[in-house]
N, C-alpha and C positions, 0 to 999 in steps of 0.2 A: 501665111496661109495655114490654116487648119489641118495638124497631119493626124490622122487617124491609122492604126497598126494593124492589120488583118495576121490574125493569127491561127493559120488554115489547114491541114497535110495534106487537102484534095485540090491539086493544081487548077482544076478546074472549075472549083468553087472558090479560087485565092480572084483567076480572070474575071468570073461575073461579077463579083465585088467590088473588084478594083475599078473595074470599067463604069460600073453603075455611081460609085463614088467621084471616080474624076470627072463623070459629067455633071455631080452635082458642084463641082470645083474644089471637090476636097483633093488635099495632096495624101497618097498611102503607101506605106510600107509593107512588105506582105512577107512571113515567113510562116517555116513548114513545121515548126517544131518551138517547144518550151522554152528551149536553152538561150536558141537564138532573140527569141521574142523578150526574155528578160537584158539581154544584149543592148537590145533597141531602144527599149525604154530608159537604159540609162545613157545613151549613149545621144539619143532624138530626141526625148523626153515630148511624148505624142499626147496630145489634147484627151485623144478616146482609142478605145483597144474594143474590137473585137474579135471573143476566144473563144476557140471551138472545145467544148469540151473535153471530147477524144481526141488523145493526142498522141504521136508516138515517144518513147522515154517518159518524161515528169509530164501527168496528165494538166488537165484543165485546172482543175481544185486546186494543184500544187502552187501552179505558174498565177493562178488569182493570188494567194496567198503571198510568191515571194514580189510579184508585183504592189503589192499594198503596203510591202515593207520601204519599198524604193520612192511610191507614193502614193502617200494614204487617200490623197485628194484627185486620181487617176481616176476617170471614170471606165469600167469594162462592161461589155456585155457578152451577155456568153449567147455562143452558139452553141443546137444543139437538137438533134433527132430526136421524133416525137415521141419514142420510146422512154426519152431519158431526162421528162421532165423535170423530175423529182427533183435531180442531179442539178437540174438549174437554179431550180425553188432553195435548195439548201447554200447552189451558191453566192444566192440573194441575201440569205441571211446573214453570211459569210463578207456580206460589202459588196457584189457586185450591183450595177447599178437596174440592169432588167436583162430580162432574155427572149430573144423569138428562135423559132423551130425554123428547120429546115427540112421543104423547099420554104421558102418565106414570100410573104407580097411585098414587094418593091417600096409600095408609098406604107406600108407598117414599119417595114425598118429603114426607111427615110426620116420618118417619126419620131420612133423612139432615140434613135442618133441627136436629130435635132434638140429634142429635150434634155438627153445625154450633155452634150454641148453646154446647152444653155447654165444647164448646173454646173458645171464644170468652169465656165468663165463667171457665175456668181461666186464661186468660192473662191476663187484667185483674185476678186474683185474684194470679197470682203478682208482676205488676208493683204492686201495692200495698204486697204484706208487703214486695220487696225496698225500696222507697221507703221503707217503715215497720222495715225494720233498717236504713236507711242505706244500703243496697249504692246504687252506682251505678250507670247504664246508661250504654249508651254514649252517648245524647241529650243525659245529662246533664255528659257528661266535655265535648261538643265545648261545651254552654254555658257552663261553666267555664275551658274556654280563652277562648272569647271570641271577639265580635267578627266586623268585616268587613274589619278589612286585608287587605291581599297577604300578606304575611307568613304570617300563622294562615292562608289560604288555601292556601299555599303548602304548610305544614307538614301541614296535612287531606288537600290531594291526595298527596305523600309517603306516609301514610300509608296512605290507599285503593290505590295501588300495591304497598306490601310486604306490606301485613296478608295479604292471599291465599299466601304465599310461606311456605319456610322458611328463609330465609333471615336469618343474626345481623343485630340491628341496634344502633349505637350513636347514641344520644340523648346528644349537647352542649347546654350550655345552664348560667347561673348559678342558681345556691339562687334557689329562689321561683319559677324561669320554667314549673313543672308535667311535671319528665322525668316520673314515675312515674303521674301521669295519662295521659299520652302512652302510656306505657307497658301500664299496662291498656286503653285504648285497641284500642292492637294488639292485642292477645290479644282482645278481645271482638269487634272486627273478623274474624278469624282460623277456620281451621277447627277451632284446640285451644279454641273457646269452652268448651265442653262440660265441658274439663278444668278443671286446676288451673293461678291465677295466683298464683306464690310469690316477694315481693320477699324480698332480703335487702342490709341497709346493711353495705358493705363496710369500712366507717371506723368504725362503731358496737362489731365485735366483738373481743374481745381480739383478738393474733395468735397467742394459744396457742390459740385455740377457732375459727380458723377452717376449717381442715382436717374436722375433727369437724363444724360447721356447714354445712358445704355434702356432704360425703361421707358422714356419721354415723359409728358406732361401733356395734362388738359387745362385749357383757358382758365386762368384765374387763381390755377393753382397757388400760383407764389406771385408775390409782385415782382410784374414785369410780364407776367406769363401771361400774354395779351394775344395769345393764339395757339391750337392745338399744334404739337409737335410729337411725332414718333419715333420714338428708341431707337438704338440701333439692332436690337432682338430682331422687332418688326419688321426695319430696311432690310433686315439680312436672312426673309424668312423665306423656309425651304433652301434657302443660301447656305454660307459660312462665316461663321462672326469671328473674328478675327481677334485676341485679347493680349497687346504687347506688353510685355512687363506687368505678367500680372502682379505681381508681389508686391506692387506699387498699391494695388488696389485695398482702400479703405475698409474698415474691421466690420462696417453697418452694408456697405456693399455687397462684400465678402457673402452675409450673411443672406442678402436678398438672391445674390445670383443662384447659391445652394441652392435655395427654395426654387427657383426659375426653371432649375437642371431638373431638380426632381420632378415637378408637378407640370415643367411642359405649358408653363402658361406666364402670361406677365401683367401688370395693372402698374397703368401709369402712376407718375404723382398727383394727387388729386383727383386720382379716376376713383371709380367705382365697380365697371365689371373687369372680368379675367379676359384676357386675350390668349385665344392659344397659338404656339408657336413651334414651330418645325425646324432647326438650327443647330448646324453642324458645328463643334465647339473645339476650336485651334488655341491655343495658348501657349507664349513663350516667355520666356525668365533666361535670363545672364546664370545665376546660382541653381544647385538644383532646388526644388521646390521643399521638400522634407528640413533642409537646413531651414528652411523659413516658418516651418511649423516647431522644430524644436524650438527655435529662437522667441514662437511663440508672437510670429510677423504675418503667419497665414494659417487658417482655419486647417485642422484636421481632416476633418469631416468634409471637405472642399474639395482637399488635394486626394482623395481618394475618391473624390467623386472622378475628379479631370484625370489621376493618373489609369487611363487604358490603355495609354500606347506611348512610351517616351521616342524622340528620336535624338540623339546627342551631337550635334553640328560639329567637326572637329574644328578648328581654327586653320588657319590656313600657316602656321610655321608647323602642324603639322602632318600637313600633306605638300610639302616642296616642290615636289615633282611635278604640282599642278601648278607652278608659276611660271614656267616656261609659257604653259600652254594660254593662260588664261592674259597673260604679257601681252602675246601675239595678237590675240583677238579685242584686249582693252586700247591696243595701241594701230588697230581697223579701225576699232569704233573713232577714236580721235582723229586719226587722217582724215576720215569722210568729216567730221564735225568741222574741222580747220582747214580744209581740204589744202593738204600736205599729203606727201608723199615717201613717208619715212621709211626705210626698209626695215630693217629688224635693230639688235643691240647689238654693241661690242663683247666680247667676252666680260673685259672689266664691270661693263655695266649689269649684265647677267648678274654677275655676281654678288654687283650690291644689291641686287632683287633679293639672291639665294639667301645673303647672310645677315640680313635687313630682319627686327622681330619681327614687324607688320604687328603694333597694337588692337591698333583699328582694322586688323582684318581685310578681306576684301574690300571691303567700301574706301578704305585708305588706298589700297591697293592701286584703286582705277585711277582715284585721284593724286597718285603720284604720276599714273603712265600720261595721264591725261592731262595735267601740271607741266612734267617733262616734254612730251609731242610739243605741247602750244610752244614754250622755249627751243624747241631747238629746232635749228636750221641747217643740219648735215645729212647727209644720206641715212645714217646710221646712228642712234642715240649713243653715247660714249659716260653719259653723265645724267647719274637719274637727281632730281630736283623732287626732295621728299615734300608731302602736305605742309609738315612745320619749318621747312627751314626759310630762312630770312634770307629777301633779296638785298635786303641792303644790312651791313653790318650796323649795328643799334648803335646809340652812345653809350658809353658807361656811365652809371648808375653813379649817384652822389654816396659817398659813406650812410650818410641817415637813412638811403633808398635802401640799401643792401643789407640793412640790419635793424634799422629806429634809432632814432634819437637815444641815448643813455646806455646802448652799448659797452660792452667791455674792451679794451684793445688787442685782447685776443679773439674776440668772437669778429671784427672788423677783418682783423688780419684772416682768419679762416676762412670766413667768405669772398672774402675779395681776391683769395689761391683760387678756393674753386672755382670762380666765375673764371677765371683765368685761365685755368685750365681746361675748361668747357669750352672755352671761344677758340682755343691752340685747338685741342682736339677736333672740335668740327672742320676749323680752317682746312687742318688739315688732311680730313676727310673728304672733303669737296676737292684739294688739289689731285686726289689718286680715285678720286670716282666713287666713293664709299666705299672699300676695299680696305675694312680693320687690318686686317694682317697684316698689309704694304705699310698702312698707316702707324700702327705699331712700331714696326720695323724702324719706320723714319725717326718715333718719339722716345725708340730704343723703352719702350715701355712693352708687357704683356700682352696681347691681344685681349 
């Protein structure tokens, strides 16, 4: 049933509400003050609120306001004495959804409730299907970053600062640390939500098809080009163009995108006029971008166009603290996936999380918890099952595999310790849970 929260101080106006509401079958809640009203809503979590402006304690304005934090997607309306329109007009602007005065006509605020409503179950409708295509929201990107470090704190506030902006930004940061989450991110944050968020992998496309990729082509251009196709400028206009590894990006490229940034306009391959373009411009790199100009791998004149806002992804060995957290919620996501039921880790296992470097970052990350989940069948993980390790012990490798043909008898012999050593030490790593230390201990070796 549809609960709707009357949020009223005059008893008497909480009765004609209520009564007018349950005969339209809505079910209502009815309280005399702020405090209690933010109470309710977390507590009922009600379809629609209406709030009388004047309130006794934290007024009307306040209680919109900590209500929108609770949920943005609440529909309220305010009530409000015809004096004190104004008060309502501002709190429209403010996110409330409408307002009528009081005394009110019956079938006007039957109305606007109904409308109230209707939006309110569109929105809950469109946030399903996208959760049910997989899109993500932005609630969901910040809990995939994760965590309460400084760090991701640090990197969240950054971002609530440029998202408002148009301003280029470059995202540093290693394979796995989530640039491209960050990245949509921004854009969903941004005023270009609305629009188009177009990534493309700069190291992923030939260097004969980048030009064409990011600019398009007109029919005839080149052979093969047997139909007009548009850039990704174009797909991503009034959008955010997304540019991964730029540093990947070719010296003729390089020189065209300058041009694009500056002059605001693009022309296909084989075209002939200018197209103008409106494009929010993200770009990330592994390395910082400077080392790539001294090295004399990226245009000067480029990286001082893109660098207006750096943001530096830490890596996740160094923010720790944030593995606990993000453990727990990669290892939801797998239950629902495999639909198990695993409760949380053993200490041991913890701690091969803690003491683990995680190369690959986050993205390794999930896919160990998510590796591990599908394997184990105890209440409790005991044994994390990293991305690389082997389920099944390999054969050993022939002499000539381990070295080539015409080896020396001492370079044989060297190889064939360390291989051996490599295989004792994992073994033995999997017996104690990935737990170097114990492991150590056993091989009477250093940690």
């Amino acid at each position: 049933m549809t609960k709707i929260l009357i949020v009223e101080d005059n008893e008497d106006m909480q009765h004609i509400l209520s009564n007018l509401l349950h005969e339209e079958g809505y079910e209502t809640i009815a309280v005399l003050d702020g405090e209690s009203a933010l109470k309710e809503v977390k507590k009922n979590d009600p379809n629609l609120v209406l709030l009388d402006i004047k309130l006794p304690g934290m007024d009307g304005m306040k209680v919109l306001n900590e209500m929108q934090k609770i949920d943005k997607d609440l529909q309220i309306i305010m009530l409000t004495a015809y004096g004190d329109i104004k008060d309502a007009v501002n709190a429209m602007k403010l996110g409330a959804y409408d307002y009528i005065t009081k005394p009110f006509n019956n079938d006007e605020l039957l109305l606007i409730i109904s409308k109230a409503l209707q939006t309110h179950y569109l929105t809950r409708e469109v946030k399903h299907l996208r959760k049910k295509l997989g899109e993500k929201t932005a609630e969901d990107i910040v809990l995939e970053l994760g965590g309460e470090s400084t760090k991701v704190k640090q990197v969240l506030e950054y971002i609530n600062i440029v998202c408002p902006t148009n301003v280029s930004v470059i995202l540093r940061g290693e394979s796995g640390t989530g640039k491209e989450l960050i990245a949509q991110l921004i854009h969903m944050k941004s005023q270009r939500r609305e629009r188009a968020f177009v990534a493309i992998d700069c190291g992923a496309i030939p260097e004969t098809l980048v030009e064409s990729e990011l600019f398009g082509y007109e029919k005839g251009a080149f052979t093969g080009a047997d139909h007009q196709k548009e850039g990704k400028f174009e797909l991503a206009q009034e959008g955010t163009l997304f540019l991964d590894e730029i540093t990947n990006l070719p010296e003729a490229a390089q020189t065209k995108l300058l041009r694009v940034l500056q002059e605001k306009k693009v022309q296909r391959l084989g075209g002939k006029k200018d197209i103008k373009v409106d494009v929010r411009i993200v770009v990330a790199t592994n390395i910082p971008l400077f080392n790539a100009v001294k090295k004399g791998k990226f245009r000067e004149d480029l990286f001082y166009r893109l660098n207006e806002f750096e943001i530096i992804i830490p890596t996740l060995r160094e923010r720790k603290e944030d593995i606990p957290i993000l453990a727990k919620r990669f290892l939801d996501e797998a239950n629902n996936e495999f639909g198990k039921n695993i409760k949380g880790f053993t200490p041991q296992a913890m701690e091969s999380l803690l003491t683990y470097r995680w190369p690959g970052n986050v993205r390794e990350f999930k896919n160990a918890i998510r590796k591990t989940a599908l394997l184990t069948n105890s209440k409790n993980i005991d044994r994390i099952y990293f991305p690389n390790d082997d389920l099944n012990t390999p054969e050993k490798p022939e002499f000539n595999e381990v070295s080539g043909e015409g080896s020396s008898l001492h370079d044989l012999v060297r190889d064939t310790t360390n291989e051996m050593e490599r295989d004792i030490i994992i073994k033995t790593l999997s017996k104690v849970g990935g737990n170097k230390s114990k492991a150590a201990r056993l091989l009477k070796i250093d940690r």
